[in-house]
TORKOL-4160 file (C-alpha; in steps of 0.2 Angstrom, whole numbers, padded with zeros to 4 digits, m for minus):
331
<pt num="1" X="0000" Y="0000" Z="0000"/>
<pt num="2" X="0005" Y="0018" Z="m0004"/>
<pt num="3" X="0002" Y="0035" Z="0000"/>
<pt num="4" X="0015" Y="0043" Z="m0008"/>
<pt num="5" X="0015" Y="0057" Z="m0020"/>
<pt num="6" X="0011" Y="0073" Z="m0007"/>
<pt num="7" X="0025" Y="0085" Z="0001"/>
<pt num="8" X="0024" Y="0101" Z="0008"/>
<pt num="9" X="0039" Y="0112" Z="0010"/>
<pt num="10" X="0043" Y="0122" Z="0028"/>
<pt num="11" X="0053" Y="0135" Z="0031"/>
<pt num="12" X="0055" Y="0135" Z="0049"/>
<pt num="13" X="0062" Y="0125" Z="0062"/>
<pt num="14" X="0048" Y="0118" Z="0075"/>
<pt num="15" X="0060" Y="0109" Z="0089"/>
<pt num="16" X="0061" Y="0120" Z="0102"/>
<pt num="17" X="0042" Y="0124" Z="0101"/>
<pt num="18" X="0035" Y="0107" Z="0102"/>
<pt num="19" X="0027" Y="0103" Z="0117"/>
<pt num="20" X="0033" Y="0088" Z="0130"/>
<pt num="21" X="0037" Y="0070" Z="0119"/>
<pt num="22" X="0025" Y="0055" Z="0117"/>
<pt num="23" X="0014" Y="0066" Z="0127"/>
<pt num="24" X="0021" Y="0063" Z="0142"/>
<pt num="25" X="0014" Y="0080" Z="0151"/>
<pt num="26" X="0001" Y="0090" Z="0140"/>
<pt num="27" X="m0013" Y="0093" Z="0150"/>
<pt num="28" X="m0030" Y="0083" Z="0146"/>
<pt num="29" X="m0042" Y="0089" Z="0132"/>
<pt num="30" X="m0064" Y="0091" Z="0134"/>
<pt num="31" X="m0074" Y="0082" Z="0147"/>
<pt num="32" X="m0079" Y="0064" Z="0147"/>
<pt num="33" X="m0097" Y="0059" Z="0143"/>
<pt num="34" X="m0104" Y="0041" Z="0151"/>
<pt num="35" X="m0101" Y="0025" Z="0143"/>
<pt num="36" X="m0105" Y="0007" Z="0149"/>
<pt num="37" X="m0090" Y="0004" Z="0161"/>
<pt num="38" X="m0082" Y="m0013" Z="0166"/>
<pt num="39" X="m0066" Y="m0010" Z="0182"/>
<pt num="40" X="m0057" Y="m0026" Z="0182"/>
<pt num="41" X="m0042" Y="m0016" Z="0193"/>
<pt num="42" X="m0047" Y="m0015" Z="0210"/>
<pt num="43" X="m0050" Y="m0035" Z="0211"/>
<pt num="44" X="m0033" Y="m0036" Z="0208"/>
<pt num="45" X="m0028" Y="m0018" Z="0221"/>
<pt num="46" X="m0018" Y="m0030" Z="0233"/>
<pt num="47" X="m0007" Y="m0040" Z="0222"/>
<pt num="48" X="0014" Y="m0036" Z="0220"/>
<pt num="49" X="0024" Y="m0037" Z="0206"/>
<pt num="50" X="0022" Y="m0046" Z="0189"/>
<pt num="51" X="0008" Y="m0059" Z="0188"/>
<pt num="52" X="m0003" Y="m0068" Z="0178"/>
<pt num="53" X="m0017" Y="m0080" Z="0182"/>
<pt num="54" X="m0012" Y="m0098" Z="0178"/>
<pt num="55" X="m0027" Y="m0103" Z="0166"/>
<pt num="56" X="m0026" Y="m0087" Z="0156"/>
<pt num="57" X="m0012" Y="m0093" Z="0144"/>
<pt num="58" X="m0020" Y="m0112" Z="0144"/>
<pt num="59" X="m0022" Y="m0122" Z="0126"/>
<pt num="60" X="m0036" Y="m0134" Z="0126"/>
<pt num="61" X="m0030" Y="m0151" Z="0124"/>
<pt num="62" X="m0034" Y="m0150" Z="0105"/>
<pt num="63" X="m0017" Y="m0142" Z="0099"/>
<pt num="64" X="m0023" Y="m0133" Z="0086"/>
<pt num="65" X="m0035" Y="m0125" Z="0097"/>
<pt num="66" X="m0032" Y="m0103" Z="0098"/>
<pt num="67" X="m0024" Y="m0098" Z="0115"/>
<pt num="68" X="m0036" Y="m0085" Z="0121"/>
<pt num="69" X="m0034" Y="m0071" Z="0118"/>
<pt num="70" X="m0026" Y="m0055" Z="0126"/>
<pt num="71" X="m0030" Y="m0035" Z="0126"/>
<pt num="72" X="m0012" Y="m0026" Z="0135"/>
<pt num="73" X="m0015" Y="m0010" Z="0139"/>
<pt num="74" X="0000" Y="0000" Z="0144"/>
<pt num="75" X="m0001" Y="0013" Z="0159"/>
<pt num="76" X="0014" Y="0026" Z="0161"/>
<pt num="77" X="0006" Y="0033" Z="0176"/>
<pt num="78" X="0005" Y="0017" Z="0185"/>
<pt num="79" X="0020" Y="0012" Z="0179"/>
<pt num="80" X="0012" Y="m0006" Z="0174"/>
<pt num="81" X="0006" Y="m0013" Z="0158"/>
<pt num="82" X="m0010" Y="m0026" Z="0162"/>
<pt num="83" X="m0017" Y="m0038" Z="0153"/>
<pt num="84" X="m0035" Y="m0042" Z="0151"/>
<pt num="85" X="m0046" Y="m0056" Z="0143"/>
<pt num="86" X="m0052" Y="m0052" Z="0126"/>
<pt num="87" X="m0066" Y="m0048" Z="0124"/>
<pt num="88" X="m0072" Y="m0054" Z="0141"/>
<pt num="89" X="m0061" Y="m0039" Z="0149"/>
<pt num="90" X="m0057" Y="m0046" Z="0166"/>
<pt num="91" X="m0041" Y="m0045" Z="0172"/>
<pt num="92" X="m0029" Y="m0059" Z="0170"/>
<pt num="93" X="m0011" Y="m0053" Z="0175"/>
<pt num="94" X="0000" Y="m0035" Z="0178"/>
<pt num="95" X="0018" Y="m0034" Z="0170"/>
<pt num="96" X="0030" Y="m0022" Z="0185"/>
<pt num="97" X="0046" Y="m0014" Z="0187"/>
<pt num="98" X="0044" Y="m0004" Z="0168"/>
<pt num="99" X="0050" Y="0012" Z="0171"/>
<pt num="100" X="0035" Y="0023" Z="0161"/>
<pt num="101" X="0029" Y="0009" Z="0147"/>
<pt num="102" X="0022" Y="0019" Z="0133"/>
<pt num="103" X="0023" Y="0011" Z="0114"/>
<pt num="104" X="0015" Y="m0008" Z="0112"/>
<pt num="105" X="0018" Y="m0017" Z="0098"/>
<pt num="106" X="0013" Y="m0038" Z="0093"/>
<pt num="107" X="0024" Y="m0050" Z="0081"/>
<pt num="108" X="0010" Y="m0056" Z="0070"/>
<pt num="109" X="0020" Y="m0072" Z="0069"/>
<pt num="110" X="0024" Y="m0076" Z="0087"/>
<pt num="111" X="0012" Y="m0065" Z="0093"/>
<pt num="112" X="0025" Y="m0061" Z="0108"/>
<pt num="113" X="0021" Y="m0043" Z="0114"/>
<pt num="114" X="0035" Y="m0029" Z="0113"/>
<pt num="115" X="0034" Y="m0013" Z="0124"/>
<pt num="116" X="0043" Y="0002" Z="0124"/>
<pt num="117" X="0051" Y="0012" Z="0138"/>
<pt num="118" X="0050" Y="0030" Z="0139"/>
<pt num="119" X="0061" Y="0043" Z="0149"/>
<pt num="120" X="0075" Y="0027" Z="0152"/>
<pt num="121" X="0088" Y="0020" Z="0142"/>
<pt num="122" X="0079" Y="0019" Z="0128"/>
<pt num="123" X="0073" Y="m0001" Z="0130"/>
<pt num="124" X="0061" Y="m0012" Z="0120"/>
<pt num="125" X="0055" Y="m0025" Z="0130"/>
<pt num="126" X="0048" Y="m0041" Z="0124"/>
<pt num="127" X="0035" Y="m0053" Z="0133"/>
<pt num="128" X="0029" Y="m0072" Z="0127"/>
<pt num="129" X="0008" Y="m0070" Z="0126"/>
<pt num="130" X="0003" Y="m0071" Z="0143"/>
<pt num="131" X="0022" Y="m0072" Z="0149"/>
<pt num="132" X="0025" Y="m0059" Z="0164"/>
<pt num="133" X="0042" Y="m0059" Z="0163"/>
<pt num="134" X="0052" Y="m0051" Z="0149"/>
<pt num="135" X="0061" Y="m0065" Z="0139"/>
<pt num="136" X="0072" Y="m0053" Z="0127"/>
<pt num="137" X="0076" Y="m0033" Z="0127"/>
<pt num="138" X="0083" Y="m0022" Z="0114"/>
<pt num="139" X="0091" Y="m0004" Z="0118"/>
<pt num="140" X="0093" Y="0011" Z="0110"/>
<pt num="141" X="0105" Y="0019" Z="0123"/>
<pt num="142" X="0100" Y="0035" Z="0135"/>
<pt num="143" X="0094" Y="0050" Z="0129"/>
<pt num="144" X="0081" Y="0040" Z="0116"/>
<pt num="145" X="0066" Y="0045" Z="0122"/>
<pt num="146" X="0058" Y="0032" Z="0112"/>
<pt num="147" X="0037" Y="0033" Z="0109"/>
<pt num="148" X="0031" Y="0018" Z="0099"/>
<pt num="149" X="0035" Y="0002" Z="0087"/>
<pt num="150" X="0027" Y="m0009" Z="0075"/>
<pt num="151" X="0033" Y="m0025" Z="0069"/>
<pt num="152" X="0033" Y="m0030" Z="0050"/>
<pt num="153" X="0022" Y="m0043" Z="0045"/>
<pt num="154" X="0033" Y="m0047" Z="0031"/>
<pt num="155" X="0051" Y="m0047" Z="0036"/>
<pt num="156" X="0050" Y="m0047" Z="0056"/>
<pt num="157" X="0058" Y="m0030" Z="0056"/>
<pt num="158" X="0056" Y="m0021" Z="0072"/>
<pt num="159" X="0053" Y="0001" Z="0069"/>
<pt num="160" X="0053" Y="0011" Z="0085"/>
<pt num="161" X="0050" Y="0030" Z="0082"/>
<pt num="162" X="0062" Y="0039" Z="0092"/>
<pt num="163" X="0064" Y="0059" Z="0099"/>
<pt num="164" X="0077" Y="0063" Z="0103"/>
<pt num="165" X="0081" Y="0077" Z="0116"/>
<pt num="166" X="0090" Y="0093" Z="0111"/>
<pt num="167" X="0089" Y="0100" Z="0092"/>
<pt num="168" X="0089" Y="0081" Z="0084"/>
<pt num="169" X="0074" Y="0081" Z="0075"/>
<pt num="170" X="0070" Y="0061" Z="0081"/>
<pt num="171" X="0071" Y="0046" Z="0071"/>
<pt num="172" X="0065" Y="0030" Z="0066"/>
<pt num="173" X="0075" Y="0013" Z="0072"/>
<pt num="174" X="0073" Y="m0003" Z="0060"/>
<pt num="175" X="0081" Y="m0019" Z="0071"/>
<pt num="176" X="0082" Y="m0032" Z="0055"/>
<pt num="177" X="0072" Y="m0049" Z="0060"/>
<pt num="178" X="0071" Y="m0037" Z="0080"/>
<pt num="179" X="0087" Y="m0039" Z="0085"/>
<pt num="180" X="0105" Y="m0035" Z="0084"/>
<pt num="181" X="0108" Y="m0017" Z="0080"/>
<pt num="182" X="0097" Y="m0005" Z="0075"/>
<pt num="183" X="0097" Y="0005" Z="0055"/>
<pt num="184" X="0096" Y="0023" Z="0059"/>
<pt num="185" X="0082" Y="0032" Z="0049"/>
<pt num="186" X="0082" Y="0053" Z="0052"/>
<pt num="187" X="0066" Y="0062" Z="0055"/>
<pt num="188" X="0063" Y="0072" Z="0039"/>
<pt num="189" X="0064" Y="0087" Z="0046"/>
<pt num="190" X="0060" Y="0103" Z="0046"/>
<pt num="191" X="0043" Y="0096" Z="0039"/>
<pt num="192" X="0044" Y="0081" Z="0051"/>
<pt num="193" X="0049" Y="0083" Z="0069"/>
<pt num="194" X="0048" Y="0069" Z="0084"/>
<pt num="195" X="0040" Y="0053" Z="0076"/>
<pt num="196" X="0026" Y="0046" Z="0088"/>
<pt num="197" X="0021" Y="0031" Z="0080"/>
<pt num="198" X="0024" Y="0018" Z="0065"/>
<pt num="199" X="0015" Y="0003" Z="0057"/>
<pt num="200" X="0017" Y="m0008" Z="0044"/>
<pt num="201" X="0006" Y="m0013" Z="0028"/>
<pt num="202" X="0007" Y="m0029" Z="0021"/>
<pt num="203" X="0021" Y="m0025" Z="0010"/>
<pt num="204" X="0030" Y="m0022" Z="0023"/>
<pt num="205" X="0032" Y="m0001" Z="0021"/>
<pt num="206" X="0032" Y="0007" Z="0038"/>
<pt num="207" X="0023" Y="0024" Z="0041"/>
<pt num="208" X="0027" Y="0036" Z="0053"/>
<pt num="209" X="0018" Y="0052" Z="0058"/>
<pt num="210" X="0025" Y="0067" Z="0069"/>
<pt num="211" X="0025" Y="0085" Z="0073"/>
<pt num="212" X="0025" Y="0098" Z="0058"/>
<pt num="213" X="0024" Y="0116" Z="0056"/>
<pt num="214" X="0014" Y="0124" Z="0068"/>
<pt num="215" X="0010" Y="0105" Z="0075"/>
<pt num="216" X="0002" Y="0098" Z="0061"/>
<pt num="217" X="0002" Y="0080" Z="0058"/>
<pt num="218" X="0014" Y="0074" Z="0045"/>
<pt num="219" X="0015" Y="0057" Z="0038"/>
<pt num="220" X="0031" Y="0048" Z="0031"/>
<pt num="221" X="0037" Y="0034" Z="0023"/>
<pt num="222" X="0049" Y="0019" Z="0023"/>
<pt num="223" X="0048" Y="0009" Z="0009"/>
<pt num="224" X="0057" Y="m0010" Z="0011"/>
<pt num="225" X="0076" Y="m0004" Z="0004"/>
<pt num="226" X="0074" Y="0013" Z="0005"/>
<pt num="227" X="0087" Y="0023" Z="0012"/>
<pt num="228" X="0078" Y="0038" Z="0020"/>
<pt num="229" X="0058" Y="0043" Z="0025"/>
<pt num="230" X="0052" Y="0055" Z="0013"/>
<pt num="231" X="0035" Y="0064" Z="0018"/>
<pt num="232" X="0017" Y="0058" Z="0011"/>
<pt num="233" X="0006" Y="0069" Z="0021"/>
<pt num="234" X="m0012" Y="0067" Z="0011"/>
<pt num="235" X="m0021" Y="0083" Z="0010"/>
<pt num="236" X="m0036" Y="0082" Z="0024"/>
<pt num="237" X="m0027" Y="0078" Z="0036"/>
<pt num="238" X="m0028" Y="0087" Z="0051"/>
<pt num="239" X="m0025" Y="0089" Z="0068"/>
<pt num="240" X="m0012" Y="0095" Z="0079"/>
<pt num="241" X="m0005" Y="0081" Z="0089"/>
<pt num="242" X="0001" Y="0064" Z="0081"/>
<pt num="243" X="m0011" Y="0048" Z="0085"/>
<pt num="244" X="m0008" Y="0031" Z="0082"/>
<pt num="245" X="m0001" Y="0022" Z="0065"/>
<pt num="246" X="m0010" Y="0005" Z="0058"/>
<pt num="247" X="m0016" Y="m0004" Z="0044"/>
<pt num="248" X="m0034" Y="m0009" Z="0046"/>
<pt num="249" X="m0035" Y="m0022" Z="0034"/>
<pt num="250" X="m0040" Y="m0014" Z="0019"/>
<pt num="251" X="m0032" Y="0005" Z="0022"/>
<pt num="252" X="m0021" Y="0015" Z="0036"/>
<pt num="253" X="m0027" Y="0021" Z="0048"/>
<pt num="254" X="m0020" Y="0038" Z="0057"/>
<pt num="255" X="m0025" Y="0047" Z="0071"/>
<pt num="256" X="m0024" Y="0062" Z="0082"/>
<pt num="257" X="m0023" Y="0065" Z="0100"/>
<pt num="258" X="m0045" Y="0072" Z="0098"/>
<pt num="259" X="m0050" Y="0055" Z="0094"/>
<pt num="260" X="m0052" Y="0056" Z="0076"/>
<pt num="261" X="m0044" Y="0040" Z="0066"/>
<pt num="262" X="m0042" Y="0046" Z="0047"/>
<pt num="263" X="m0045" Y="0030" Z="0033"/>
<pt num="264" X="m0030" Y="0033" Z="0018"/>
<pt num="265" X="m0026" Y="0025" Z="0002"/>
<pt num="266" X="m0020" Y="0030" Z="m0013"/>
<pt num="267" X="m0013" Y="0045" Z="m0008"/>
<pt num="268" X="m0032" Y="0052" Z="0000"/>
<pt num="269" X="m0042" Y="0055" Z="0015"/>
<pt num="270" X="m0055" Y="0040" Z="0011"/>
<pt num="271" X="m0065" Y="0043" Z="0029"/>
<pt num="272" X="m0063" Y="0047" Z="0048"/>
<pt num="273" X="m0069" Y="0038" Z="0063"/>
<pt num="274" X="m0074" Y="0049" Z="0077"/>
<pt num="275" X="m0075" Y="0044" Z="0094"/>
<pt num="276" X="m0086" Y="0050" Z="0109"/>
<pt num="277" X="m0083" Y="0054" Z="0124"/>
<pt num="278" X="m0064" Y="0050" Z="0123"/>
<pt num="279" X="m0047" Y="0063" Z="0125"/>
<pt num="280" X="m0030" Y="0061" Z="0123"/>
<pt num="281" X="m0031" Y="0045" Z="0111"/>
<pt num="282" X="m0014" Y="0038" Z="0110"/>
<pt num="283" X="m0011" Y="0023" Z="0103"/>
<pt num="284" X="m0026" Y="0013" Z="0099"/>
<pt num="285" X="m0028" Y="m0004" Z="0092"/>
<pt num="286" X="m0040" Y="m0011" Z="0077"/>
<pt num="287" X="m0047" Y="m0027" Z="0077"/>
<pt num="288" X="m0058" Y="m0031" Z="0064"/>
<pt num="289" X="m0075" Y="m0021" Z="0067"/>
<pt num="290" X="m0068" Y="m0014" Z="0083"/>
<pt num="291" X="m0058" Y="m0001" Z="0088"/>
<pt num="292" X="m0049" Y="0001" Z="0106"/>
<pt num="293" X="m0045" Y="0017" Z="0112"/>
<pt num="294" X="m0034" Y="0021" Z="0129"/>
<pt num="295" X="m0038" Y="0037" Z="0133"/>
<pt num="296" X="m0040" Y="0049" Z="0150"/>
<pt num="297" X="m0052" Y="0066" Z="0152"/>
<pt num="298" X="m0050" Y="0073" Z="0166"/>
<pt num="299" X="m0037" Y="0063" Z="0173"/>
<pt num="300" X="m0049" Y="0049" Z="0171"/>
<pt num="301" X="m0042" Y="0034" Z="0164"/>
<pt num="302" X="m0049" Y="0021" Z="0154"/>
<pt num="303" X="m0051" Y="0010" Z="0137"/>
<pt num="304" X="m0066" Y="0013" Z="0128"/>
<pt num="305" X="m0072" Y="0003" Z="0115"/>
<pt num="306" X="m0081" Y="0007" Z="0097"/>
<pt num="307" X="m0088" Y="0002" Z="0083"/>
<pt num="308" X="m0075" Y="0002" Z="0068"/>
<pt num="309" X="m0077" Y="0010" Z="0056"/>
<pt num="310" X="m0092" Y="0019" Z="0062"/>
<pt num="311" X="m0086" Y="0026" Z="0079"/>
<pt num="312" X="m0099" Y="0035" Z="0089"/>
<pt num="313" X="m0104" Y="0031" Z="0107"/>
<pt num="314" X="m0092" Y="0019" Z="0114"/>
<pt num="315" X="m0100" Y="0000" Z="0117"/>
<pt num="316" X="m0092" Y="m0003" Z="0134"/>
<pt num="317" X="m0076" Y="0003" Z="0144"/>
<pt num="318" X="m0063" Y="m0001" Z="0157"/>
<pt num="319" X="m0060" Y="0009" Z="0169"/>
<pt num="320" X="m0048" Y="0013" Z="0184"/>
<pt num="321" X="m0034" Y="0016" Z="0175"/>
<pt num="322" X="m0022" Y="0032" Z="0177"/>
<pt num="323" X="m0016" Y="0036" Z="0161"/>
<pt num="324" X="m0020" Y="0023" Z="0148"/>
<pt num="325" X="m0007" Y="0026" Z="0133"/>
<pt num="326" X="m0005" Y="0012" Z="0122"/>
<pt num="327" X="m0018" Y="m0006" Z="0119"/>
<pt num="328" X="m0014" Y="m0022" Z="0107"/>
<pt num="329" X="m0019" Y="m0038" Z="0106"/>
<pt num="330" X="m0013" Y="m0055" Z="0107"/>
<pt num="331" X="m0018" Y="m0072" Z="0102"/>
């Protein structure tokens, strides 16, 4: 899939302006309106460290029967990432000891999940399904304040967006096959500035969008062999801070931190998926005809679910949560 063809030339440098990385500290947006809710926390409230309830990564004695399947949701202000039953949304285990966890990312092969660490050394974590305990990390060294990743479904590349501190305008990181060394890919700056996310399409070309002058939403891309991003922003979209980045099955999917998610392919705007009731949309996650968006109003955590591509009033909701960033799932 493409979306090439559009680019928009700036003429002034945007780094110093930009406001606080992978939204670590911008204050919320709007109110919150009431949505079927579902608190799976609170049962949990006196439990320590990483856990996860025995039967929750269980096969059936038929081998070829699917594992069950996981929602993560990451939480930077609890410090935790949990793990919940899907779609049942009852609490099944914590991951600890994650300094800030922001960016969630699954292999569509192993379907282990990766999570990225903010505000640290710069680590990507990686966790079996149902595992609690990391079984690999990767590092991109201090002062990368990393925000999200995405895996390829073609190659097993692992892309972590990066913004870096100072006048570096960020960068995308490619680990070939996730691991090794990463392949340094710069921002395309000054028309990009601090990537936020990055997801692949089928053909294995990762998209990036960031900050742009004035903080629009630019998009970039990385084709498989390519040596740098080049921009291919389409015209309509809008907004001013960077959402999540993923293929939906049929188009990509980008959106902003005001809970719009914009459909494009070839190049256009094909349609945009509003979501009620929600604020500060980070990374959300599309699965099939639904769409799961972390997101806090008010200092009001939770992860709301929609209708996809139709948006609307969200169908139910977990609550309890500080400050919801980042949701996948596993299976």
């Amino acid at each position: 899939m493409r979306i090439r063809g559009f680019r928009y030339p700036l003429s002034s440098s945007v780094a110093a302006a930009l406001l606080a990385a992978c939204g670590g500290s911008q204050p919320p947006i709007g109110g919150a309106g009431a949505t079927p809710q579902t608190s799976a926390i609170a049962a949990h409230a006196d439990r320590s460290g990483s856990w996860m309830l025995p039967q929750a990564n269980q096969r059936s004695p038929d081998r070829d029967a699917t594992r069950s399947a996981l929602l993560y949701v990451s939480d930077p202000g609890a410090h935790k990432v949990f793990m919940y039953s899907y779609p049942q949304l009852q609490l099944q285990g914590t991951i600890t000891g994650i300094s800030t966890p922001k960016g969630l990312c699954v292999d569509p092969v192993t379907q282990n999940v990766w999570v990225v660490t903010s505000y640290t050394q710069g680590q990507i974590i990686e966790f079996n399904h149902g595992g609690s305990h990391p079984i690999r990390d990767l590092n991109l060294g201090g002062g990368a304040n990393i925000c999200g990743c995405a895996v390829s479904p073609k190659t097993g590349d692992l892309a972590v967006t990066s913004q870096n501190l100072g006048s570096d305008p960020g960068a995308l990181y490619v680990f070939k096959k996730a691991q090794g060394k990463p392949k340094y890919y710069g921002a395309p700056g000054p028309t990009m500035y601090w990537p936020y996310f990055v997801g692949y399409d089928p053909s294995g070309n990762a998209f990036v969008d960031g900050y742009g002058e004035q903080y629009t939403i630019q998009v970039a891309e990385l084709e498989p062999g390519a040596r740098k991003l080049h921009i291919v922003t389409p015209p309509g979209l809008n907004g001013n801070f960077p959402g999540g980045v993923q293929y939906d099955g049929t188009k990509l999917a980008i959106g902003n931190e005001k809970a719009v998610i914009y459909q494009i392919a070839d190049g256009e705007v094909t349609g945009k998926t509003s979501l009620e009731a929600a604020c500060r949309v980070w990374q959300f996650f599309i699965d099939g005809a639904r769409i799961i968006a972390p997101n806090a109003c008010k200092h009001r955590g939770r992860v709301s679910i929609y209708d996809y591509p139709a948006g609307g009033v969200a169908l139910k909701a977990l609550t309890g949560l500080k400050s919801p960033f980042a949701a996948v799932i596993s299976r």
